[in-house]
N, C-alpha and C positions, 0 to 999 in steps of 0.2 A: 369556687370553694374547693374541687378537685386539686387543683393548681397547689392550693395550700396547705392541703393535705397532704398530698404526693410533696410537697418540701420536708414536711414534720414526718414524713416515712423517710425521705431520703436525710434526716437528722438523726436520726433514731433508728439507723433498719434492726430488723431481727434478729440478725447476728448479734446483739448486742442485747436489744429488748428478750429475747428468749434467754437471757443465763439466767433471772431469779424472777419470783411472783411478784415484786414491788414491779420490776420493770414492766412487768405485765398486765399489774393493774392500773398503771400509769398510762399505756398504750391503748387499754381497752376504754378508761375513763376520754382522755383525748378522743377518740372511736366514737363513742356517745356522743359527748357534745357537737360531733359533725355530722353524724353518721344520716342524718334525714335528710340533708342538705347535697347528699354524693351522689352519684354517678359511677365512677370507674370506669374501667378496673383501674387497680394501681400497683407499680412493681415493689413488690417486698422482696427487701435484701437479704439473703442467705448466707453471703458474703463469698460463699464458690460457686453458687448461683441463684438466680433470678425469678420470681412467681408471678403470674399475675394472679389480684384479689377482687375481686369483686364483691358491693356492700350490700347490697340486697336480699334479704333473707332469706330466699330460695335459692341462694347460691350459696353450695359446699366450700370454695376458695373464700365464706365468707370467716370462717374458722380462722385464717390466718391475722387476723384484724379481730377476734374479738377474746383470740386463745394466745396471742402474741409468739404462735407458732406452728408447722408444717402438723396436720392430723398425724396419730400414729407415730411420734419424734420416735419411740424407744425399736418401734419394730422396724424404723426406717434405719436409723443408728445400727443393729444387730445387722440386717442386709447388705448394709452399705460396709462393714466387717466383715462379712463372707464373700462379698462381691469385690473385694481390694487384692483379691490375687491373681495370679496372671493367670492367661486363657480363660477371663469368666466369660460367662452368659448369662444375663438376666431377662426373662420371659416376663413379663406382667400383665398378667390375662384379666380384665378388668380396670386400665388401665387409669380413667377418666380425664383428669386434665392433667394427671401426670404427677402425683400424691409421690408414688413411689419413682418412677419413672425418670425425675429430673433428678433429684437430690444424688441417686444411684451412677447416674449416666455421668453426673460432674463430679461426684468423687473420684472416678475413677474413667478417665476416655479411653483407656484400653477396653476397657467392658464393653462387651458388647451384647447392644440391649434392645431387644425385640418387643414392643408393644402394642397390644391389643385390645379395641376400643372401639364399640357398633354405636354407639349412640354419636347422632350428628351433630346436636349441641357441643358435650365432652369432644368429641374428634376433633372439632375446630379450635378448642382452645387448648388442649393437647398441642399441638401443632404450631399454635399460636407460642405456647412456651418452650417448646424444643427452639424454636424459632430466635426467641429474645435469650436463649441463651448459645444461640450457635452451637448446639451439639450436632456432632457428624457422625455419632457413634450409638443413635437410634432410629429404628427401621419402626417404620409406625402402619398399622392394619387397620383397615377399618373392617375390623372383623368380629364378632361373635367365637367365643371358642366354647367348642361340645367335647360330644362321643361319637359323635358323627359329621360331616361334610353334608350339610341341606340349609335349607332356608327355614329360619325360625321367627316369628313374633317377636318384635321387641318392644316394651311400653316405656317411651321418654318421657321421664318424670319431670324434666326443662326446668320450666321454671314453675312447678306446683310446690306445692310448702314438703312433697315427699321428697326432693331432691335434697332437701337438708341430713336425711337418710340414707340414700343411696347414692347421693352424688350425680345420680343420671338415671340411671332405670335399671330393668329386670325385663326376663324373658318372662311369656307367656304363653297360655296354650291357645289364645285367638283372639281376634280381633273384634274389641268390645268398644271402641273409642275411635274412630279414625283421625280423630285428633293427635292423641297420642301413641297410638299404635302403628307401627308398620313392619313391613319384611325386610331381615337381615340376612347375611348370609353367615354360616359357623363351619368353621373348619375344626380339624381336631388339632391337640400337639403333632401328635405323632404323624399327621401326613404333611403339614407344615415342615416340619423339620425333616420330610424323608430327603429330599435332593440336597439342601444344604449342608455344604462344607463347612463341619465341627469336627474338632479333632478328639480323638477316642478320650483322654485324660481334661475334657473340659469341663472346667470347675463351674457347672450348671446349678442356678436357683431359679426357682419358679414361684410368684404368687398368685393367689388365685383371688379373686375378690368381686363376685357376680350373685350377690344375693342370692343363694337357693340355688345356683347350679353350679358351686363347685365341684363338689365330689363328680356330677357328673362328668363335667371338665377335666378333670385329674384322670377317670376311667379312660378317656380320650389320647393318655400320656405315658398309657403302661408300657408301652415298646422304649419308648424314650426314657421313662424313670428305670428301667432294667438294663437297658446302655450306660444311661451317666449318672447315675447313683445321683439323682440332684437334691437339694434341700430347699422341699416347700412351705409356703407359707399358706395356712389358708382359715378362712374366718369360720367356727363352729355355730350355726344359729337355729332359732326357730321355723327358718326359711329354707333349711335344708332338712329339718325333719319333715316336713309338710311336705316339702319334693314328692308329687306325685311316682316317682320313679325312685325314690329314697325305701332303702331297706337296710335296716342292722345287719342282718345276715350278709348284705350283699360285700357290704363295707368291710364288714370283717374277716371275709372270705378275700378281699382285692389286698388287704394289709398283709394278711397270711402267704396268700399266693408270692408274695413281692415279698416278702420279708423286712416290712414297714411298721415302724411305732409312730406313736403318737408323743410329742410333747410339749408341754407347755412352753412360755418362752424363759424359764427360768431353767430350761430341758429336765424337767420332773416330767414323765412319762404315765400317761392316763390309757386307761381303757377304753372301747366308745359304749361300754355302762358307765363310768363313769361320766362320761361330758352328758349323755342323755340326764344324768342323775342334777349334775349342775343345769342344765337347759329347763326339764322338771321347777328348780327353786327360784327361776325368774319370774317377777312380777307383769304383770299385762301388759305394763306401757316398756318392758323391756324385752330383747328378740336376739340376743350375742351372748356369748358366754366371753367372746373375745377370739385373737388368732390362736392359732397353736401353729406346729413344726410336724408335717410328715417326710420320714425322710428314713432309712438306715441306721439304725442305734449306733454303728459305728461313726458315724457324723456327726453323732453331737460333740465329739472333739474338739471338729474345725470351728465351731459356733464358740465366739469368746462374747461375752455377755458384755451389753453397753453398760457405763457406771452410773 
């Protein structure tokens, strides 16, 4: 049954099934009537490159098969727009099987794209799809990125129904599960990047996407975001206000210091009362307000909005 699916994928790729909702719900209908029957994974066509899906309902790649496209098209589209100019670097701190990572890396193989990925399930199939599409132009971590250089808890969501969520896991303060818990090790940006050769005008974006420890992550990047003016992306949620180490004051004091806004991705410019105020109006079974943009007000120039 695999066999005949992966035909009606390779009939149908997503280059194609992704331009309108009909196509989609034709794809997603096809899906159903096989979808008990699968295994996987299977290659979905992007048409400048290659994914693997997986049908399992604990699998995040299973989006691609039942959404009839890559999670996140519009903030991948916008990145993949700032990252099309020469001398870029793209950082993808949270990287998991490569969401952002692949689509970025083959628009553009001058880019060059550094990615970052502790959990061993993700890290394998990460690798697995740099792999199927022959990119030479990513450097892949199996790392954890902080505010510090130590060994952290990590809890792999694998294959529990949370991974539909987080795609792979979250840092933790201990180890409650030896199942799914173990020691990673976390580097910061900023000691990452001390020895490598970047050239002072390098056209730097970073996303951040670690459930709850972004901001941390980012504090980790101050030397480097005062170097190369970069433009981040990072997800605003319930799981960063919770952050044990999360404070309004602190956040707004690291903006200030750095000379850093906030903006939506429409670059309408928020307060962090304000995102707290939308975070506040979410419902229980909801935990995102969505990404936004931290970066230099004067950057939101280079950022041309996907249509």
């Amino acid at each position: 049954m695999d066999f005949l699916f992966q035909t009606i994928c390779n009939a149908f790729p997503h280059y194609i099934v992704g331009k309108n909702k009909m196509f989609k719900k034709i794809f997603y209908l096809i899906f159903c009537l096989f979808k008990i029957f699968l295994t996987g994974p299977f290659k979905i066509n992007f048409k400048n490159y290659k994914f693997y899906s997986y049908p399992q309902k604990s699998e995040y790649s299973r989006y691609l098969l039942t959404r009839g496209e890559m999670p996140d098209p519009y903030e991948i589209n916008l990145l993949k727009c700032v990252a099309s100019e020469n001398n870029s670097i793209f950082l993808d701190c949270g990287a998991n099987a490569g969401f952002y990572t692949i689509p970025i890396a083959a628009s553009n193989k001058n880019c060059q794209v550094i990615s970052f990925e502790p959990s061993n399930i993700e890290y394998k199939k990460l690798k697995k799809n740099i792999n199927l599409n022959l990119l030479k132009n990513v450097t892949i971590n199996k790392l954890a990125v902080s505010n510090k250089s130590k060994d952290l808890i990590f809890r792999e969501e694998g294959k529990t129904v949370m991974s539909l969520a987080s795609g792979g896991g979250h840092i933790i303060n201990k180890i409650t599960n030896k199942k799914l818990d173990y020691v990673v090790k976390a580097t910061t940006i900023d000691k990452y990047l001390k020895n490598k050769k970047i050239k002072k005008n390098a056209n730097m974006i970073m996303k951040f996407d670690l459930e709850g420890h972004d901001l941390i992550a980012i504090y980790g990047a101050e030397k480097t975001i005062k170097k190369y003016n970069p433009i981040i992306l990072f997800e605003f949620s319930k799981m960063i206000i919770d952050h044990p180490h999360y404070k309004k004051e602190i956040f707004q004091s690291f903006l200030k210091k750095n000379n850093l806004i906030i903006a939506d991705l429409r670059k309408k410019i928020h307060s962090i009362a304000q995102l707290h105020t939308h975070i506040s109006k979410l419902g229980p079974n909801h935990d995102t307000i969505g990404n936004f943009i931290l970066t230099k007000k004067n950057n939101l120039k280079k950022i041309k909005l996907p249509k």
